[in-house]
C-alpha positions in Angstrom: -65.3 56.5 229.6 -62.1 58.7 229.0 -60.9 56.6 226.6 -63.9 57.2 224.6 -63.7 60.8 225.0 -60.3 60.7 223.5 -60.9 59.4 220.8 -63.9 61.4 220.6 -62.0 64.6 220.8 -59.6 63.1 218.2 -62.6 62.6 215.9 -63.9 65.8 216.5 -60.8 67.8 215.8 -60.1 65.8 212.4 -63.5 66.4 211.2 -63.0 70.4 212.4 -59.6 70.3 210.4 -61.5 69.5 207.3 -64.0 71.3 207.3 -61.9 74.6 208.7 -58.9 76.5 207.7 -56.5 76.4 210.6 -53.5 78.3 209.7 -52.2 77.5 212.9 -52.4 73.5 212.3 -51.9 73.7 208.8 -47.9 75.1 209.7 -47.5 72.6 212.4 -47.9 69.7 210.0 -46.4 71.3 207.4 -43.3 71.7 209.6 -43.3 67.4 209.5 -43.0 67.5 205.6 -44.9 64.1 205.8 -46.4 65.3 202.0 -43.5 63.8 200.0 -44.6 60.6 201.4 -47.8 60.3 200.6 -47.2 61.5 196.8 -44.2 59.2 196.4 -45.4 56.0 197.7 -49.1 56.5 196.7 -51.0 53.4 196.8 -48.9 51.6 199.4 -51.2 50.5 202.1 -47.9 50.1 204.7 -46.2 53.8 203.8 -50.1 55.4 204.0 -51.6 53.9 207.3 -48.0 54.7 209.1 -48.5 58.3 207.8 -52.2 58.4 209.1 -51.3 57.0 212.5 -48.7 60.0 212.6 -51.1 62.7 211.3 -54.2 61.7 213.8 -51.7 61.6 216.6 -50.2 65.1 215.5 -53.7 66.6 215.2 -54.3 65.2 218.9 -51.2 66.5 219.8 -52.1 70.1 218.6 -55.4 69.7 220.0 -53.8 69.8 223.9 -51.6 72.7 223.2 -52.4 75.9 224.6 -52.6 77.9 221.0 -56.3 75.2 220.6 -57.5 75.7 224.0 -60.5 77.5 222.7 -60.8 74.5 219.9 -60.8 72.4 222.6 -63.1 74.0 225.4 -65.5 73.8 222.3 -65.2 70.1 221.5 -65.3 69.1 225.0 -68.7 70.7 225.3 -70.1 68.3 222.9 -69.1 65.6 224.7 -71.9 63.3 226.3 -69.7 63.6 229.8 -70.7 65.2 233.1 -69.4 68.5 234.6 -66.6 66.8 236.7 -65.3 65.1 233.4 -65.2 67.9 231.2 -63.9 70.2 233.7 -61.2 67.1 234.0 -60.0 66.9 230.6 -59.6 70.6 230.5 -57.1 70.1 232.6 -55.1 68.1 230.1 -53.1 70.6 228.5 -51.1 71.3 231.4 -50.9 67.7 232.7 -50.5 65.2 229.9 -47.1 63.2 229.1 -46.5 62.9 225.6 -43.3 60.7 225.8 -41.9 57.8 224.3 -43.4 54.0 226.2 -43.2 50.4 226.6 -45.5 48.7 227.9 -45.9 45.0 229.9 -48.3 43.3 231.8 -47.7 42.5 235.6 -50.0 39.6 236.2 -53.5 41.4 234.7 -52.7 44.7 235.0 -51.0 46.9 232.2 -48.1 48.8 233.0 -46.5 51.7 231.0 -43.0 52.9 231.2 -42.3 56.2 230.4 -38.7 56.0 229.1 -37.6 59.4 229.2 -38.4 59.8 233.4 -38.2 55.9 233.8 -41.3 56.1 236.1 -44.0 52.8 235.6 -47.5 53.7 235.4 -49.6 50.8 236.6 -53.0 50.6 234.6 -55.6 48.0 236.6 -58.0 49.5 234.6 -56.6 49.7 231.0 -59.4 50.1 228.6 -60.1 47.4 226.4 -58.5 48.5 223.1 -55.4 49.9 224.7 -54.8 46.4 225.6 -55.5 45.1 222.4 -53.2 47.1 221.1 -50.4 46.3 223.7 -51.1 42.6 222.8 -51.1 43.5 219.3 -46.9 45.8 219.4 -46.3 43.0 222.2 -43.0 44.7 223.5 -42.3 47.2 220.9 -42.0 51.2 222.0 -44.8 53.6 220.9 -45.6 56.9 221.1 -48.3 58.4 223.7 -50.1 60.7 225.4 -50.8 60.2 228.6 -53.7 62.0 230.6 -55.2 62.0 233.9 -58.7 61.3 235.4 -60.3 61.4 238.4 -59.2 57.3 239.0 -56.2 57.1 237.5 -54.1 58.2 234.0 -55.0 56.5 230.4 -53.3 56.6 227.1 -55.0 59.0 224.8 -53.5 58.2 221.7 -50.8 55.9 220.9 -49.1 54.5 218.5 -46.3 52.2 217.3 -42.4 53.7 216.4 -41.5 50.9 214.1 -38.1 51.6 215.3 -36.7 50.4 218.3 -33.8 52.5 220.5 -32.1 51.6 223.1 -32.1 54.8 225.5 -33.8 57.5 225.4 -31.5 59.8 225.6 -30.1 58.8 221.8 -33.6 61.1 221.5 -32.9 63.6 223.8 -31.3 64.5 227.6 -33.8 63.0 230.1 -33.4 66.8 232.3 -34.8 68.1 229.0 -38.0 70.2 229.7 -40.9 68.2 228.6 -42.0 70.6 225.8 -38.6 70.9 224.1 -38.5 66.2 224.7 -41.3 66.2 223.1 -40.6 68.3 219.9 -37.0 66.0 219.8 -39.4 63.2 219.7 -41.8 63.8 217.0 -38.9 65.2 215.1 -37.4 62.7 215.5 -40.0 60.2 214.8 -40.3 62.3 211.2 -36.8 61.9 210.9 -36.8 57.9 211.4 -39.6 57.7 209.3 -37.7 59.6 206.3 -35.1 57.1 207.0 -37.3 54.2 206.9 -38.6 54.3 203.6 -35.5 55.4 201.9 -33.7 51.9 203.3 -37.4 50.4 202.4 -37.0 51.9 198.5 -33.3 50.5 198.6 -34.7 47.0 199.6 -37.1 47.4 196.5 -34.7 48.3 193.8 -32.5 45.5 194.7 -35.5 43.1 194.3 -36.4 44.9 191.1 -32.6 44.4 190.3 -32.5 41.0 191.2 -35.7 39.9 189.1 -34.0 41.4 185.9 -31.6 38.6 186.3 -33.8 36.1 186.1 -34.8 33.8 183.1 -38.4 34.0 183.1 -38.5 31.5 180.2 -37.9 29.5 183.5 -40.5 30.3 185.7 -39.7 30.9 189.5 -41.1 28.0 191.7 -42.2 30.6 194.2 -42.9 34.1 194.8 -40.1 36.4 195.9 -40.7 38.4 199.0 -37.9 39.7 200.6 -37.3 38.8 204.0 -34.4 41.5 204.5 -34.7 43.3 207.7 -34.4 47.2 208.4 -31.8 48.3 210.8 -33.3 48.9 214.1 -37.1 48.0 212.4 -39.1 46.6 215.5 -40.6 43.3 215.5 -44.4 44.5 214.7 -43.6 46.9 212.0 -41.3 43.7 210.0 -44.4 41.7 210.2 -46.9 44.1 208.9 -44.2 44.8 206.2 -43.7 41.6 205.1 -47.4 40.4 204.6 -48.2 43.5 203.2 -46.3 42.5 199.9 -48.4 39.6 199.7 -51.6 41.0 197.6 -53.9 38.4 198.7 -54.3 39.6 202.3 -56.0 42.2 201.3 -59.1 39.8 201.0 -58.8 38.8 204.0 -61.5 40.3 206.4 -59.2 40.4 209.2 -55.4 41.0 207.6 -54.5 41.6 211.4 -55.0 38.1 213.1 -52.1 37.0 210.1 -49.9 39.8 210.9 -50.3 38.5 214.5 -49.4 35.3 214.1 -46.6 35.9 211.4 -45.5 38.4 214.6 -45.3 35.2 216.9 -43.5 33.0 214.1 -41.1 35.7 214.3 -40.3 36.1 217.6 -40.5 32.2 217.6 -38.2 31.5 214.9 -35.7 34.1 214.6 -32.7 32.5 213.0 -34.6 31.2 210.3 -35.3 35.1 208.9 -32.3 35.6 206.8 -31.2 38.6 205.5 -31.7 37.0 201.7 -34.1 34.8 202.4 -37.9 34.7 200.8 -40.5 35.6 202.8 -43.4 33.7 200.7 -42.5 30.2 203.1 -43.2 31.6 206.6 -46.3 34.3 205.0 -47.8 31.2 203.4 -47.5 29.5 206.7 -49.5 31.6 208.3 -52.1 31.6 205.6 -52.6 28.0 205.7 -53.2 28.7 209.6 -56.3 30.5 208.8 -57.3 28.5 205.5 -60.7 25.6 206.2 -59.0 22.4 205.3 -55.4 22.7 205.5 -55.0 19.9 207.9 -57.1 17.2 206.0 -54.9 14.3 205.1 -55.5 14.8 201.5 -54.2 18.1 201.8 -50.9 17.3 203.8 -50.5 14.6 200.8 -50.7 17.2 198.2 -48.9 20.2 199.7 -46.6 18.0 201.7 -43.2 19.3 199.8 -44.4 22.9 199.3 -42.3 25.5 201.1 -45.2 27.3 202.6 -46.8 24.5 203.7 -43.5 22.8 205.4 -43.6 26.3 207.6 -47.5 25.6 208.6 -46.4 22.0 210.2 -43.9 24.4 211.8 -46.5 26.0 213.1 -48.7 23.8 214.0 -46.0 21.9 216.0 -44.4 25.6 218.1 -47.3 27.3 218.4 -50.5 25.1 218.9 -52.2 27.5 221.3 -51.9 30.2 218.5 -53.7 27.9 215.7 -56.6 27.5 218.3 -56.9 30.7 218.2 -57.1 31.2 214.5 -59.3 28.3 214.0 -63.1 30.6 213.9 -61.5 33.0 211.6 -60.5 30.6 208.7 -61.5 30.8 205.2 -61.5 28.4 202.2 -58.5 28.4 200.5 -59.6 30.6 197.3 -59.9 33.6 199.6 -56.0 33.2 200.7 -54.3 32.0 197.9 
């Protein structure tokens, strides 16, 4: 039940923090300068839910330090746990891990690396939606807190970097004391962040540039979506990103499953995502993956020479187990394209 009392907690505190001046909080965040963000790329879906995931993990974050403990004694009290358990996660802010991980699976069993100390963490009893969302990143780093209970340690919050390093140490020393690593690491998460959407706004003017070139007398056969990649961007967050400037996923009830499977065409097909190439053949792919009909014989007659639909044969030929899975979710095509 821990897992659930994380997230509880997180709850908790988020609702607190707007309902309640914290001065204490409110110059924490404020140190992150995340505001900027939020104002410049207002409306973007990818720049706002990366922001969120940062914020809810900060205020989590705050939550376990020892200026919240009375915050905290409070909110565990409204837990529906026993004695033992709350007296347990009271005990967190002076045994969690907040580090950066990877994470793999040794036969059914999770197992986190902490890549600062190097030490594996087995997890035979990984709750359900921290192994979704390993399956989900598949081998990409994130960002967690790690907490002890009575059984064994859990990941209390986590999420994805979007950017992938090599060592930690490009972060910070791995003798470092664990309070100052983990400032160096949100910082310079914050920091990789502010870099990531400036290269991202780059990537946009050039489109923008690019489409001033064109004739549109002469309409374009296809959609343009870049397929250009970030330096160092990990495999999930170019997924997401690319899908994300289709507008018709947003209709879809479950915009995930796609980023999913555009994550295994990925991984699958990596030469074939070229720095200028268009992303609308391998995203329209996947949406013919998840669209009712798409492999009827007078639909492969039709669509037969249409980029998009060249990519789903891909598909369908590489990664059969992967349309299996995808076949209860699909849709009719008006809902995808």
């Amino acid at each position: 039940p821990y897992d659930v009392f994380s997230e509880g907690l997180g709850d908790y505190y988020i609702e607190y923090l707007e309902d309640n001046l914290n001065p204490d909080f409110a110059t924490f965040l404020q140190s992150f300068n995340l505001t900027p963000y939020l104002l410049k790329y207002q409306g973007i879906d990818f720049v706002e839910d990366t922001i969120s995931r940062f914020t809810e993990f900060l205020a989590f974050y705050h939550l376990l330090q020892t200026k919240s403990k009375n915050d905290l004694q409070a909110m565990v009290q409204k837990l529906p746990a026993t004695d033992q358990q709350k007296e347990i996660i009271l005990t967190w802010p002076k045994q969690y891990i907040c580090s950066l991980f990877v994470a793999s699976f040794d036969g059914n069993t999770v197992v986190v690396k902490d890549l600062q100390s190097n030490i594996n963490y087995p997890m035979p009893n990984a709750p359900k939606n921290f192994i979704q969302l390993i399956r989900e990143i598949d081998s990409d780093q994130f960002i967690g807190i790690f907490v002890p209970t009575e059984d064994e340690s859990i990941m209390a919050a986590a999420f994805p970097t979007m950017i992938a390093i090599d060592n930690f140490s490009e972060i910070a020393s791995p003798s470092l004391a664990a309070k100052k690593a983990e400032k160096r690491l949100l910082n310079w998460y914050r920091e990789t962040l502010s870099e990531f959407f400036e290269q991202l706004e780059q990537l946009n003017e050039m489109v923008r540039d690019n489409f001033e070139e064109f004739d549109f007398l002469d309409e374009p056969e296809y959609d343009y979506y870049p397929m250009e990649r970030l330096p160092k961007e990990s495999n999930q967050a170019y997924s997401s990103r690319l899908i994300e400037q289709d507008p018709a996923i947003k209709s879809f009830p479950q915009p995930r499953k796609l980023k999913q499977l555009l994550l295994k065409v990925i991984e699958t097909f990596p030469q074939l995502f070229i720095a200028d190439g268009n992303a609308y053949g391998p995203i329209n792919g996947v949406k013919y993956v998840f669209t009712d009909g798409s492999d009827d014989r007078s639909t492969h007659d039709f669509l037969e020479d249409e980029l998009g639909y060249y990519w789903y044969q891909l598909i369908l030929e590489y990664l059969p187990e992967e349309v299996e899975k995808a076949k209860p979710f699909r849709l009719i095509m008006d809902n995808l394209f």
